[in-house]
N, C-alpha and C positions, 0 to 999 in steps of 0.2 A: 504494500500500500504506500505508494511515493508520495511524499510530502515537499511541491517546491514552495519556496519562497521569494521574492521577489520583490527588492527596496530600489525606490522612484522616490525622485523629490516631487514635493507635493505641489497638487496644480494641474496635472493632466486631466482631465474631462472622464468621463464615466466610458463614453461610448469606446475611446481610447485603450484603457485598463480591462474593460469587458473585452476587447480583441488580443490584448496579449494573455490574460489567463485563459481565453479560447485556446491559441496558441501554443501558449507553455502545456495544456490538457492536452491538446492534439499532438502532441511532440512527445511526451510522454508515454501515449498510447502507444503511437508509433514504433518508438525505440524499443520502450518495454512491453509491450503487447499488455498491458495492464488494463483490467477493464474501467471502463469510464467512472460507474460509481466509487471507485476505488481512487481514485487521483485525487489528491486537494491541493490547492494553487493558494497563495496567498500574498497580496501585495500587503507590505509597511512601507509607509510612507514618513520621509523624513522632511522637516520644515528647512524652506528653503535657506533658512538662518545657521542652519545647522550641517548644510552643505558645501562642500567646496573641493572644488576638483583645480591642481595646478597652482593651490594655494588664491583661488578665485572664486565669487559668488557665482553658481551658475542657476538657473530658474528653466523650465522645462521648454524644450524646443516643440514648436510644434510639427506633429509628424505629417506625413505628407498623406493623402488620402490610403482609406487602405485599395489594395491592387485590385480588387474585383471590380469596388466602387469606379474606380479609374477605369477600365475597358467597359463595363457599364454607359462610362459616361460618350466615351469615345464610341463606341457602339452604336449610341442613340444618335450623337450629332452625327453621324456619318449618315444612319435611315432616316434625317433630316434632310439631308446633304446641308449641313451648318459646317461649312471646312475651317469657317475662322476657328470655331468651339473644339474640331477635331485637331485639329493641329494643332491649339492652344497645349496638349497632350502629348506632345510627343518631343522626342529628344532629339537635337538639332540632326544625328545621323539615324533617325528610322527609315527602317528595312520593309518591305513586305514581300511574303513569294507566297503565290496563289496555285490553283491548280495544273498543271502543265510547265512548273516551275518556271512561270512569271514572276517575276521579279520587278520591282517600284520601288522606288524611294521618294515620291509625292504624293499626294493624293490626286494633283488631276491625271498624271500620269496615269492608277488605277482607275478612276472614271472613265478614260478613253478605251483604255483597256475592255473595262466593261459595257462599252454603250453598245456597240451591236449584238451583245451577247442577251440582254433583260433591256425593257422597259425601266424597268421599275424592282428592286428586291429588298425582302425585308425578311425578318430573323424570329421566330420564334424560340426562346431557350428552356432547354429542359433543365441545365443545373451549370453552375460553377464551378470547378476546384480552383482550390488556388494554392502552390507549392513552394513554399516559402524558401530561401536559401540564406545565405551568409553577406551575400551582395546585390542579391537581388532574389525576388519573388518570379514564379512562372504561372500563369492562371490561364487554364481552359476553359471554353463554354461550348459545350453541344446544344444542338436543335436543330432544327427545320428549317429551309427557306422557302418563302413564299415571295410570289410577285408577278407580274406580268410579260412575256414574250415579246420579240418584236413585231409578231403577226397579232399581237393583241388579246392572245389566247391567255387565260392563266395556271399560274401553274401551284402547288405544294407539296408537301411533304419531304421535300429533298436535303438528306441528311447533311451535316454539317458539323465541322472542328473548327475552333479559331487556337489557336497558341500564341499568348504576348506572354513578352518579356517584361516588367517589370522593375524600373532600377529607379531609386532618389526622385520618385513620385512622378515618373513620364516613362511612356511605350517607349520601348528601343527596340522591338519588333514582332511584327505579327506572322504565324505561318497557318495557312489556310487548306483544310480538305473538306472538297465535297464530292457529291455522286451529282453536279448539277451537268460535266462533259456527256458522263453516262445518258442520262435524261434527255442531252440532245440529241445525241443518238440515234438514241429509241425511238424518236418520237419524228428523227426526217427522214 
């Protein structure tokens, strides 16, 4: 029954502290195969008067969104096409390579890419993971894409993987698999 513990200067936000004892649980599991009810996490929090690192006052950094929330957001302004909001997101060298290992490093790039291929495409997701590392986070999202054809036909259920990378709170890159080649296919 693993007992962590976990001291923060005080001041981080709830929502904050609730993702690292998620975290520290999930890591725990992980490593130890230890069942869930079995894990306790527990932050103590030191007053920031009481803290000092380098023989200096430091007061709690704000972290950067967590990674899911981040491709969430980037996700959404893209099935907006909002590129200012989508690129507000990303790290001066992001990457994308799509199916047939296409390869972008802009967004309109990818839009050109995609225009005689859809109308129109949009993403239904079935789940998250997201795979935390030492320097960075890895987050996947499965589901379906939906949208419209160039003959104006429409289409669904065509599965789908995204993989971003995650680094100091901006995509450093996306990799893409679908069955939507397949689907064209099939269907000329």
């Amino acid at each position: 029954m693993p007992v962590i513990r976990v001291t923060l200067i005080e001041g981080y936000d709830e929502a904050v502290r609730d993702r690292l004892l998620e975290g520290y649980s999930a890591v725990t599991r992980t490593v130890l195969e230890a069942l869930p009810e079995g894990i306790t996490t527990v932050i103590e929090e030191v007053k920031q008067s009481n803290y000092r690192r380098g023989n200096q006052r430091k007061s709690p950094k704000a972290p950067p969104p967590a990674p899911e929330q981040l491709v969430r957001d980037y996700l959404g302004a893209m099935e907006k096409r909002d590129l200012a909001a989508a690129r507000a997101l990303l790290a001066p060298d992001f990457s994308m390579v799509f199916p047939g290992n296409a390869k972008f490093t802009t967004l309109e790039e990818l839009i050109a890419w995609a225009k005689p291929r859809y109308r129109w495409v949009g993403k239904h997701y079935d789940r998250y993971d997201t795979v935390p590392g030492m320097t960075e986070a890895v987050v996947y999202c499965f589901g379906t894409l939906h949208g419209v054809w160039p003959d104006g036909s429409a289409f669904s259920g065509i599965r789908f993987i995204d993989r971003f990378t995650v680094k100091g709170g901006l995509l450093q890159d996306q990799m893409v698999w679908n069955d939507l080649d397949a689907v064209i296919r099939a269907v000329s």
